[in-house]
N, C-alpha and C positions, 0 to 999 in steps of 0.2 A: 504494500500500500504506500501510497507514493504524498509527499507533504512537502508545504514550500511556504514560507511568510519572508517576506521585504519589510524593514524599518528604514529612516533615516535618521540620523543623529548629527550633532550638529558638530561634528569633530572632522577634521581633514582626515583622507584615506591613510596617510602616511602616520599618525599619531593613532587611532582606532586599530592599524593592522597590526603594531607593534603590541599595545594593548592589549589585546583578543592571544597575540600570539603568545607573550611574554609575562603579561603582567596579572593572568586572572587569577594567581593566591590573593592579590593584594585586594581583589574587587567582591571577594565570598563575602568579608560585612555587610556591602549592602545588597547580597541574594539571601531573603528571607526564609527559602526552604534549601537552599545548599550551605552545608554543614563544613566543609573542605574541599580544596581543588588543591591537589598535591602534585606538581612535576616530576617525573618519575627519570624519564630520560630529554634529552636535548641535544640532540645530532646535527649538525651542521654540514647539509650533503655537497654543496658549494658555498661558495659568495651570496649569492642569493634566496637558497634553497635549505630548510630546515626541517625534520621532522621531532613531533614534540610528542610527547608521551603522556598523560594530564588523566591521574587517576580523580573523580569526583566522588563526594558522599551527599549523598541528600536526606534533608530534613523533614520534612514536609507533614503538615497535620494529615492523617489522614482518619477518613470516615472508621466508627468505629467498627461495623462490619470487615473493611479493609484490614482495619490495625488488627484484627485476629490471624490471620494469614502475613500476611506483611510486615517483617519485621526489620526494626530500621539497620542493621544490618544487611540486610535483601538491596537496599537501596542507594549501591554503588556501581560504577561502570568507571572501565579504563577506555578513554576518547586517544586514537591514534591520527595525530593530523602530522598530512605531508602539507605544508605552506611554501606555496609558489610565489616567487615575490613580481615576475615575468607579467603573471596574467594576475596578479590579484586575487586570489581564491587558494583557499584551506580543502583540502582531499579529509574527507574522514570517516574512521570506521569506531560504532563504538560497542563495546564487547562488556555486556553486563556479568557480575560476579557471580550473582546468585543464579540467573536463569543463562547460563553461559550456552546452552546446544539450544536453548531456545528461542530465543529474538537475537534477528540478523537486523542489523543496523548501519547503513551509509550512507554518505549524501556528499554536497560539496557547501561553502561560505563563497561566496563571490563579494568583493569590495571594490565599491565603483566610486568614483566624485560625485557628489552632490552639489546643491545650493551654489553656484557658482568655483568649486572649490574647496568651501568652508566647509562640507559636511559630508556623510557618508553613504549612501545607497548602501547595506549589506542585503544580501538575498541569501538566504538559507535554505535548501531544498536536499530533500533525499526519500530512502523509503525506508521501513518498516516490515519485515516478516517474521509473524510468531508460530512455531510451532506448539501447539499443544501438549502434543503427545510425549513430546521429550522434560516436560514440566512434571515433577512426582508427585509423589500421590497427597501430599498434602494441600496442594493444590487443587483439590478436587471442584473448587468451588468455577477457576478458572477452566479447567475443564471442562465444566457443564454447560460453558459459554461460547459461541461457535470463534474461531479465529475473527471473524470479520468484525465482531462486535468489539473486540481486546483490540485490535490496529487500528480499529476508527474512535477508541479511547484514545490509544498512543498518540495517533494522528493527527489529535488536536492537543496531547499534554507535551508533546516532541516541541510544534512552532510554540506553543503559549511559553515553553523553557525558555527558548532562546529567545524570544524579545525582551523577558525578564533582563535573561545575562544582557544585550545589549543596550538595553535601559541603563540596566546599572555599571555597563562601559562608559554612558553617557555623561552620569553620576561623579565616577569615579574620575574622568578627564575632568568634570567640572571641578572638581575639588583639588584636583592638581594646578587647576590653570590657575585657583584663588590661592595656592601656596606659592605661590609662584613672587 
């Protein structure tokens, strides 16, 4: 199942890319349901070209039906982005802990000029496949649920994520440019 949301921010490309690629431990206070974003690796394939390694934890209230099954442990994933500096855009795969043979996840970030310059176009796009069957048995609940119902859950909690994080990219440059 396939998902895509565009923000603008009002940050130059060159300051948001660096941002997004480098700097998101420093941006987890103002995400309300993420708990940690830890860097794990950081490979520098050329001059331009980096792959970054960005283990997350999430927070999140969730519904108390949910919270029976889902435990905030369950609510991690390691994000593998190859960052193209060429074309502007992040390659990325993300490989959940707890449900690892079960949800396939990739897509790509594109960053473009906005507002004359002054701001950011980012487009987020990618897809979603859950397998059911490879989820254990304690999950029985998700089970009883057909795949398509669980990916058009994702579907809209995948872009509702990343506008959060780019909001509070937005956030966090603003409170950079007033230390300033």
């Amino acid at each position: 199942m396939d998902f895509k949301r565009t923000l603008i921010i009002t940050h130059p490309v060159e300051v948001v890319w660096i941002a997004m690629r480098d700097e998101m431990p420093h941006v987890v206070d103002l995400l309300k349901e993420i708990e940690s974003i830890d860097v794990k690796a950081y490979e520098l394939q050329d001059s331009d070209n980096v792959v970054v390694t960005k283990v997350w934890t999430a927070a999140p209230e969730l519904p108390r039906f949910v919270a029976n099954y889902i435990k905030p442990g369950m609510l991690s994933w390691t994000e593998y982005g190859e960052w193209i500096q060429a074309d502007q855009l992040c390659n990325w795969t993300i490989q959940s802990h707890a449900f690892k043979n079960a949800i396939h996840c990739n897509g790509v970030t594109k960053f473009e000029p906005a507002i004359g310059g002054k701001g950011t176009k980012t487009t987020f796009s990618g897809s979603i496949e859950i397998d059911l069957e490879q989820l254990s048995d304690e999950f029985k609940l998700a089970k009883s649920m057909s795949t398509q119902v669980i990916e058009l859950i994702a579907q809209s909690i995948i872009p509702r994520n990343f506008a959060e994080v780019t909001k509070a990219i937005g956030r966090y440059l603003d409170l950079k440019r007033t230390d300033l």
